[in-house]
C-alpha positions as CSV (number, residue, x, y, z in Angstrom):
1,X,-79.9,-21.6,-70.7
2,X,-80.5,-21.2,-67.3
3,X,-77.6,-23.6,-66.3
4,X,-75.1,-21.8,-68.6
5,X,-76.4,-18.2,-67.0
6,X,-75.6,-19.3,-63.5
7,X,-72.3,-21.5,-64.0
8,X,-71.3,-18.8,-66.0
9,X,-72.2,-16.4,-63.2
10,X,-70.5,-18.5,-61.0
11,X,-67.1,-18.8,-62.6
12,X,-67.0,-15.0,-62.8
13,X,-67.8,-14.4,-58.8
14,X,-65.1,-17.8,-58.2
15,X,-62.2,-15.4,-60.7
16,X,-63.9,-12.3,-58.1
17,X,-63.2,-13.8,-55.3
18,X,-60.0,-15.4,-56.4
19,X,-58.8,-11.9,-56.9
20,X,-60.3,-10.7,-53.6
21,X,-58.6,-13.0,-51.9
22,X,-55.2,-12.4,-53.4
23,X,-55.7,-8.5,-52.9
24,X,-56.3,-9.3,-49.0
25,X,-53.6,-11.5,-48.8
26,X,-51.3,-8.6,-50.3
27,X,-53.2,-6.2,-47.7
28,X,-52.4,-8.9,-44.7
29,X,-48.8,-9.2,-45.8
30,X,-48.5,-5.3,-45.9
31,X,-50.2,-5.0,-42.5
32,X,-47.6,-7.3,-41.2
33,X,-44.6,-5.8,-42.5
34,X,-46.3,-2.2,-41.0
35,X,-46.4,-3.8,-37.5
36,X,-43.0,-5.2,-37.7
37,X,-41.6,-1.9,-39.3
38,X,-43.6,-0.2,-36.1
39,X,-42.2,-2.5,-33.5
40,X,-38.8,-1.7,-34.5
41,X,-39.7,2.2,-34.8
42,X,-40.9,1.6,-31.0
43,X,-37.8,-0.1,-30.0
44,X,-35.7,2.8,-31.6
45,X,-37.6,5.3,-29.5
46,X,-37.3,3.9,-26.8
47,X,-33.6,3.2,-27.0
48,X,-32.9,7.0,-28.0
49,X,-35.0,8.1,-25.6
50,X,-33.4,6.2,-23.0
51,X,-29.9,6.9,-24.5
52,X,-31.0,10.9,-24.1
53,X,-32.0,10.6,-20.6
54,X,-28.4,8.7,-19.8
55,X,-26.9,11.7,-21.7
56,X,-28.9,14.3,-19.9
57,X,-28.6,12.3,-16.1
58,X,-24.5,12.1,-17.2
59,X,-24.5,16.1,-17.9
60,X,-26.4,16.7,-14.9
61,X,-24.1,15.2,-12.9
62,X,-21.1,16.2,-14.4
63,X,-22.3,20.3,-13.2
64,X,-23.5,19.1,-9.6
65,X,-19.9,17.6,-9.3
66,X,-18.6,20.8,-11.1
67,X,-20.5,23.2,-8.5
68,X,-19.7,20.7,-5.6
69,X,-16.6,21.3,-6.2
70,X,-16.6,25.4,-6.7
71,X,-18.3,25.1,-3.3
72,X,-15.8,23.3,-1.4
73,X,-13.4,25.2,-2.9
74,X,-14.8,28.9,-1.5
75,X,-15.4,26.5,2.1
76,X,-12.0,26.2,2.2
77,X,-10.7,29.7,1.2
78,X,-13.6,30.8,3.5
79,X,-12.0,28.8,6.6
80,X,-8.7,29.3,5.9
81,X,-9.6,32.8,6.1
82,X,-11.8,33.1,9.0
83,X,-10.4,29.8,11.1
84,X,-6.6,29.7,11.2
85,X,-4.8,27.2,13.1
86,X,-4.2,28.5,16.7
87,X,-0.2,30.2,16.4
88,X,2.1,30.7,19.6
89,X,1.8,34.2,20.7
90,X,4.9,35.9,21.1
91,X,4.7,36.0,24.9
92,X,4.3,32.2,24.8
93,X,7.0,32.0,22.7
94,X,9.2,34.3,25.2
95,X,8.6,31.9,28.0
96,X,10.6,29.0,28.4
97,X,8.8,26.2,27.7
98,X,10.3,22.4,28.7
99,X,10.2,20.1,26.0
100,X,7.2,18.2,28.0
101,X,4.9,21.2,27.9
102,X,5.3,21.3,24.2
103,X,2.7,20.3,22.0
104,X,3.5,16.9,20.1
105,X,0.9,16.1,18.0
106,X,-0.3,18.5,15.1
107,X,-3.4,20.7,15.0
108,X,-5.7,19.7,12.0
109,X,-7.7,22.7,10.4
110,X,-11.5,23.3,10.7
111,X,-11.6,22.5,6.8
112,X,-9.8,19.1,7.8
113,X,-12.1,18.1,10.7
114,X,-15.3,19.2,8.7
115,X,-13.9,17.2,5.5
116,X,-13.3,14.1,7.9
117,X,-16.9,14.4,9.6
118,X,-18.2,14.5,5.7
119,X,-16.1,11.9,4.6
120,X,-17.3,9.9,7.8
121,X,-20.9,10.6,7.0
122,X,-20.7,9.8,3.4
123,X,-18.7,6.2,3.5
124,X,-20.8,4.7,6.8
125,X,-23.8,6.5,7.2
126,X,-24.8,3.7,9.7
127,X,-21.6,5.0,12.1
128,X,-21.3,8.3,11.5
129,X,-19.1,9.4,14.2
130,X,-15.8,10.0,14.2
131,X,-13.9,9.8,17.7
132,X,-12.4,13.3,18.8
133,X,-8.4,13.1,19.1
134,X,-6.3,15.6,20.8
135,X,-5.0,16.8,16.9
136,X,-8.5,18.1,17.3
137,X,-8.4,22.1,18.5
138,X,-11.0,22.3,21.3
139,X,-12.7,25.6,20.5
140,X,-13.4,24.4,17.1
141,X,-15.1,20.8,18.2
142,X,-17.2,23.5,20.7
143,X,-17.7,25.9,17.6
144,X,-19.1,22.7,15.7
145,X,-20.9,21.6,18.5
146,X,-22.8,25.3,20.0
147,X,-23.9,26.3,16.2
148,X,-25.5,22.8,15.5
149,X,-23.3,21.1,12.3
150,X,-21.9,18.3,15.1
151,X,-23.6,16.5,17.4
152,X,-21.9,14.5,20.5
153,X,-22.4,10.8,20.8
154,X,-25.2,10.0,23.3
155,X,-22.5,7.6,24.8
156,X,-19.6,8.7,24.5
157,X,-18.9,12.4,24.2
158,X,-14.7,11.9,22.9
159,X,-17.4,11.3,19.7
160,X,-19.2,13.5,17.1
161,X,-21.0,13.2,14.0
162,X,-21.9,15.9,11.6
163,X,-25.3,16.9,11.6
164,X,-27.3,15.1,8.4
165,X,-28.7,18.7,7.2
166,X,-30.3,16.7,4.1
167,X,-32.6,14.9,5.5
């Protein structure tokens, strides 16, 4: 009776434990498809998140270059304004002038030798400077030079580089 009692006993924890084991296999397997499920979840964040910061770094941009822009814009109106090329006054004109005396090369703009020296600094910033030519009006290369936004070449003073304000 005894025997019976315990085999009996023992079949029903063996059909317990057989149905344990199934219900933590079926718990394992779920926790595994969770993990992959959040894996991927992760991965998705990550790539919208990502994907957003591109987005907001491209909008960002997109108004610097917009403002950039506007700025050199009103730079430009400002010096054409304020910093006209040099003109002939009519007494100069008057006077007869040989065809030697006469200027032959062309007068660039402050906006033009101020684009040139940015231009300059932005492609080589290792050689900034950008040799002075006589298209270059002298009181504007002294204007540039007195108020500090070029600076002469320690060497060779036919050369100027704009000053780096940014750093």
């Amino acid at each position: 009776m005894v025997l019976s009692t315990v085999q009996s006993k023992n079949k029903k924890l063996k059909e317990d434990m057989k149905r344990e084991q199934q219900w933590l296999d079926e718990q394992q397997q779920l926790v595994d498809a969770l993990d992959v499920t959040h894996e991927e979840m992760k991965n998705q964040v990550v790539q919208f998140s990502e994907k957003r910061t591109l987005q907001e770094l491209k909008s960002k941009m997109l108004k610097i270059r917009a403002y950039k822009e506007e700025l050199l814009s009103a730079l430009g109106e400002f010096l054409e304004e304020h910093f006209p090329l040099p003109e002939e006054d009519e007494s100069a004109k008057k006077k007869k002038k040989s065809p030697a005396e006469e200027p032959t090369v062309q007068l660039v703009t402050l906006h033009e030798i101020l684009e040139r020296l940015i231009n300059k600094l932005m492609s080589t910033p290792h050689e900034p400077y950008l040799t002075i030519n006589d298209s270059f009006w002298p009181p504007y290369v002294e204007l540039l030079l007195r108020y500090g936004i070029a600076l002469r070449h320690p060497e060779d003073p036919n050369r100027i580089r704009l000053e780096a304000f940014h750093q």
